[in-house]
N, C-alpha and C positions, 0 to 999 in steps of 0.2 A: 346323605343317602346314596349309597350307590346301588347301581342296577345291571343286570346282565341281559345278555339279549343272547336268549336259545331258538333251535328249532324247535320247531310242533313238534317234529316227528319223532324227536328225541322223550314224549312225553308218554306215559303208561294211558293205554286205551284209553278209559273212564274220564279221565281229563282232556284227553285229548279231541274227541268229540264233542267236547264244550266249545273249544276255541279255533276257529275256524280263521284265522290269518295265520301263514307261513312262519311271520318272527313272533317272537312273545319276549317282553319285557320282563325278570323277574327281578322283585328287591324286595328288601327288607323295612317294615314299619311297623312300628310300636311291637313287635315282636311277632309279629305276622310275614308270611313270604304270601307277596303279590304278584301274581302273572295278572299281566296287562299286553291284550293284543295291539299288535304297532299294525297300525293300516300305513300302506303310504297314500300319500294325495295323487300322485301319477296315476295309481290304478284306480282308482274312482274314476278319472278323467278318463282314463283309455276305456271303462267299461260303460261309461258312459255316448264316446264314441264311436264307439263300436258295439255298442246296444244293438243294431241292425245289421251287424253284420255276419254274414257266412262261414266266418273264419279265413278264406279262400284270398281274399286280397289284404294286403296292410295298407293304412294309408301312405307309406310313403309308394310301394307300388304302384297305388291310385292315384298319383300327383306325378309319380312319371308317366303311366300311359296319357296322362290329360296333356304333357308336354309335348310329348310325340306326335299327340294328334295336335296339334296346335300347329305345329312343325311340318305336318303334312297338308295341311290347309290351306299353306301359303305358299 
């Protein structure tokens, strides 16, 4: 079975507002073409930590200023 990995945005409206992740897998079975959205694991994690946040800072930002100030303390 092989498979292709397109963009979303390459896909006609009507389809397109079904599937809501970036890549989409398509292949072929039993005679059917299958689009299947590819999540990655990263972006769950990052929206997960970053559930509270602002936008405004990233965490690696966030772990430099904590360093600096650690840096000035002493």
């Amino acid at each position: 079975m092989d498979s292709v990995v397109i963009d979303r945005q390459i896909l006609p409206e009507p389809i397109f507002s079904y599937i809501h992740s970036e890549k989409i897998r398509m292949f072929k079975e039993n005679g059917n073409i299958i689009l299947s959205p590819i999540v990655e694991k990263y972006s769950i994690v990052e929206q997960a930590f970053g559930m509270f946040s602002d936008g405004k800072l990233s965490s690696e930002e966030f772990i430099k200023e904590k360093e600096i100030e650690k840096g000035l303390e002493m």
